[in-house]
N, C-alpha and C positions, 0 to 999 in steps of 0.2 A: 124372843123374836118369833115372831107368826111367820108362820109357811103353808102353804097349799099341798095338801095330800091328794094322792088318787088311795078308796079303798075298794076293795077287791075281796067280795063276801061270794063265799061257796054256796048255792042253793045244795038244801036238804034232798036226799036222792036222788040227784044228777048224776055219782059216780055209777048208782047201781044200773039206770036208765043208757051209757052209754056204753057201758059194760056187755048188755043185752043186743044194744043197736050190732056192737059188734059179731058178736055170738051170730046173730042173724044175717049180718053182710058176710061171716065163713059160709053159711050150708047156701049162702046164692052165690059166693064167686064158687064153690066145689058145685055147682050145678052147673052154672054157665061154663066152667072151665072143662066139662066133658064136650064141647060143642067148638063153634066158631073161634072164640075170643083164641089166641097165638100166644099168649103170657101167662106166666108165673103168679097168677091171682095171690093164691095161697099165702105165699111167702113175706107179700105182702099185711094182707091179713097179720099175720103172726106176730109180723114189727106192730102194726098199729094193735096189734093186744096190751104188748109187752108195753109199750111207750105211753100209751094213753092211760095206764095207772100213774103215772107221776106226775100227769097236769093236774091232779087232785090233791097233790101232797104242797102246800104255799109254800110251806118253810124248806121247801126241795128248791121249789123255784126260785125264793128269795137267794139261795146261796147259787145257783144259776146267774141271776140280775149279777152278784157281786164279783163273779169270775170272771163274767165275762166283760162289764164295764173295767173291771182291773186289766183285762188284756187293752182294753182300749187306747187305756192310759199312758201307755209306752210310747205313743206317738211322741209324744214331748211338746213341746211349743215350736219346734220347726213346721208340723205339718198339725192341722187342723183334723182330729179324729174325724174318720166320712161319716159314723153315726153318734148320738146321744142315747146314753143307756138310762133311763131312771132306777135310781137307788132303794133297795127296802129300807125303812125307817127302823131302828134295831130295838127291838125290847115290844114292838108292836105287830107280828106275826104271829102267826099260830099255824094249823095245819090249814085251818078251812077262814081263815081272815089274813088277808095282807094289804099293808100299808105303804105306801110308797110314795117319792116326789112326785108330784103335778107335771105332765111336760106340756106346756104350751106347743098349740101347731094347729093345722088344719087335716082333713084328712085326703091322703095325696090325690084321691080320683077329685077330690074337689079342687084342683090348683087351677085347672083351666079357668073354673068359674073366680077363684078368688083373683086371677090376673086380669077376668072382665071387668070387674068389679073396679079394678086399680086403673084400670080405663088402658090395657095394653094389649094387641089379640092374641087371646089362644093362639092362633095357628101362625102367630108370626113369627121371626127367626130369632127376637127375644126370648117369645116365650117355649120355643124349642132348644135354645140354647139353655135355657134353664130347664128344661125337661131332661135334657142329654145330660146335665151336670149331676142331677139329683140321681138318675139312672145308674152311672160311673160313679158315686159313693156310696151308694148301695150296694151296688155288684163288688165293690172294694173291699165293702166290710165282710160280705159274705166269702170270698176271696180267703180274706185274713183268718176268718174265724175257720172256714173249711179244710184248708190246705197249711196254714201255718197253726193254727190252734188245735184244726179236729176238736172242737167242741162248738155247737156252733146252736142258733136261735133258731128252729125249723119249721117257724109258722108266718112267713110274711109277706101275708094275705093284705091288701090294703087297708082292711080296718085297722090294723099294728102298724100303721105307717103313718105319720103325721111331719109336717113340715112346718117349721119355724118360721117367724119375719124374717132371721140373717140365712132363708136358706139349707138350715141343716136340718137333718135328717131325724126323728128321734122313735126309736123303735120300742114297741113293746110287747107285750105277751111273752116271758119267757117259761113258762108250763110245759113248751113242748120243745126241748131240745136233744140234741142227739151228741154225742161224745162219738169219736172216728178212734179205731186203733190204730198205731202209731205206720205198720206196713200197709192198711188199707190207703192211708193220708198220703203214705209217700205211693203208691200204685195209683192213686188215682190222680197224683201231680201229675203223675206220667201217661197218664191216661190225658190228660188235657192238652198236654203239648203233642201228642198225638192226632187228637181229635183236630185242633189249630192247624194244624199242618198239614193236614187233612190225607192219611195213610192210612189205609185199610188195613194194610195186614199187623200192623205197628198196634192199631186200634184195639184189632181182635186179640191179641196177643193181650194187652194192659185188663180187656175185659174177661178173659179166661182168669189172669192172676186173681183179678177179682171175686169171680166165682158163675158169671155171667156165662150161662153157656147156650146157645142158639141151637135150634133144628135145623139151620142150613150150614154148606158150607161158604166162606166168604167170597170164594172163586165163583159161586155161581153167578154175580151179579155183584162183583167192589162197587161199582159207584150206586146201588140200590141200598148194599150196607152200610155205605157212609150216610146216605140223605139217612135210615132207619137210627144211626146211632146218634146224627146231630140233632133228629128229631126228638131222642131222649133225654141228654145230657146236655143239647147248647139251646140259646137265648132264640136263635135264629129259628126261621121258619123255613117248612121244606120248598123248593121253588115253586111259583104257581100257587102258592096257599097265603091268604089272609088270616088265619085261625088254625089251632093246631085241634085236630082229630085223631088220634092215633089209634083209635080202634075202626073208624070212620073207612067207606066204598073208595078203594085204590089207595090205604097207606101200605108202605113197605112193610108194616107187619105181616102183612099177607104173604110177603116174599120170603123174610125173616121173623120166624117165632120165636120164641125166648122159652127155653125151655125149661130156667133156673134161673129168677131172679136173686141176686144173693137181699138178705132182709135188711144189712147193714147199710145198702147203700139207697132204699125206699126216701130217706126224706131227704137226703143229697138230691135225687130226681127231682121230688116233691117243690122243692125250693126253687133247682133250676125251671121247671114250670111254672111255678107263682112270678116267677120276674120274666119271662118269656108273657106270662101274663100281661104284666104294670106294661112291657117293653111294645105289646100290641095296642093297652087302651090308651097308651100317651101316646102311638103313633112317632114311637123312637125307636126302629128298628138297630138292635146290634149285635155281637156274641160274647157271651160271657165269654168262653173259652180264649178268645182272643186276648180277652183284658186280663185274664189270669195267667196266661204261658208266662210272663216274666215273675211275677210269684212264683211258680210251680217252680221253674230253673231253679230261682232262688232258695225255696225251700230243700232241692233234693241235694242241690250243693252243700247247703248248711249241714244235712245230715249228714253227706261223704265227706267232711272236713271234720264233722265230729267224731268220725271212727275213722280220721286219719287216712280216707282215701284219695285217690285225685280227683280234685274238683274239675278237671279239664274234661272229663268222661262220666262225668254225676249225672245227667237225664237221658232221657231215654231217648233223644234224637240221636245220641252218639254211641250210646252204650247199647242196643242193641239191630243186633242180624238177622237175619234169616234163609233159610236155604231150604231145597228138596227132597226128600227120601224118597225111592225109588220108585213107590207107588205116586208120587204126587203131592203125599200130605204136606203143606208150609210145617216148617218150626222156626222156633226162637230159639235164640241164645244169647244170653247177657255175658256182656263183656268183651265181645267180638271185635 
């Protein structure tokens, strides 16, 4: 039986060529990072050293493609997976050649055009209703894979996004993915219902566990911290802004610096930007964070029922307090 491949051939010196690119974006964010810029360049840098060796490795990515289309799978036939994963072909990989199904689709920035085409308007309430929907499966999947997997696809850029005639979603490039440790997944669940619920000091507290640490204090300015942290981590834009600048004259980083990004959580950001992205050029404003707080409950209950504790008190809306010490300082306390 004939089947349509996609292959995916390594150019000769690519690795050593982006290897170098990197080398040289350290000693310019360690230059500019003595100056203006308010963030944690470095640490940055660091992840993308470490990570960007294994989009060179095929036969890394092919067993990537097959972990994580197998996480898909679980949907079952009650609920239609929100993406399509194309498959490696087995016996046809190598380190620097990979072979894979063909996915039929368009590519997403072109859907306004493919619906003129169909004779319906871009900008009508069809064709935003199908805007919103593609949107809400996508942020689903990333959802699933972030917070319930912690393993998850960390490149999706619109080129890796292509949409089928029935609608669904089908993603590719998985070269660059990131694996989450089991307590970062569950802090950062709780880090989003947080974020949702929109509590500064709840906020600051999930990004300390993190490793996240600021050169201000959160008291100076709560609702300048909140716009700063949904600036980073949600879908949504700061009020008054069409496009997101965050190094850019009058953002909150100027209020609040970062004075320690942790590296682990670099392509979590990265990703929450790229769909803040799609979420600006499709003109379908929403917040990830939102559509994840029932995931994230979900997820941190699942772990406190697996170690036998009460799921009545599993996230962080309920499970944690905080109080004063005599000079002032906020603390936390789990389990309060």
């Amino acid at each position: 039986m004939k089947k349509d491949v996609a292959v995916k051939i390594q150019h000769p010196g690519v690795e050593g060529l982006m290897m170098t690119d990197i080398r040289n974006l350290r000693t310019f964010a360690a230059f500019v990072q003595k100056f203006d810029v308010k963030f944690d360049m470095l640490s940055i840098i660091n992840e993308l050293e470490d990570q960007v060796g294994l989009e060179f490795d095929f036969e890394q990515e092919a067993r990537s493609m097959v972990r994580i289309a197998n996480s898909f799978s679980t949907y079952g036939q009650q609920k239609r997976a929100p993406i399509l994963v194309p498959r490696p072909i087995p016996h046809l990989v190598t380190r620097q050649v990979l072979v894979m199904e063909f996915m039929e689709g368009i590519p997403i920035l072109r859907l306004g055009e493919e619906m003129a085409r169909r004779g319906f308007n871009p900008d009508g309430a069809v064709a935003r209703l199908a805007k919103s929907n593609i949107l809400k499966d996508l942020t689903e999947a990333y959802g699933h894979m972030i917070l319930k997997d912690g393993f998850f696809q960390a490149d999706p850029h619109p080129g890796n996004i292509l949409i089928n005639d029935k609608g669904q979603i089908a993603l590719l490039d998985y070269g660059q993915v990131k694996e989450l440790s089991q307590r970062l997944r569950l802090d950062y669940s709780r880090f989003v219902i947080a974020l949702h619920e929109g509590e500064p000091f709840r906020i600051g507290h999930c990004l300390e566990r993190m490793g996240l640490v600021l050169g201000e204090k959160i008291e100076t300015d709560p609702a300048a911290f909140l716009i700063t942290v949904s600036g980073m981590f949600d879908t949504t834009l700061p009020p008054g802004q069409t496009k997101s600048i965050p190094f850019g004259e009058g953002s909150t980083l100027e209020k609040f610096s970062v004075k320690n990004f942790p590296k682990e959580l670099f392509f979590v950001l990265r990703t929450v930007h790229l769909l803040r992205g799609l979420s600006v050029g499709m003109g379908i404003p929403y917040s990830c964070a939102s559509q994840w707080k029932d995931l994230a409950k979900d997820v941190l209950c699942s772990s406190a029922s697996s170690q036998g504790k009460n799921t009545s008190t599993c996230y962080a809306g309920r499970e944690l307090s905080w109080k004063k010490r005599k000079n002032g300082r906020t603390l936390f306390a789990y389990g309060a």
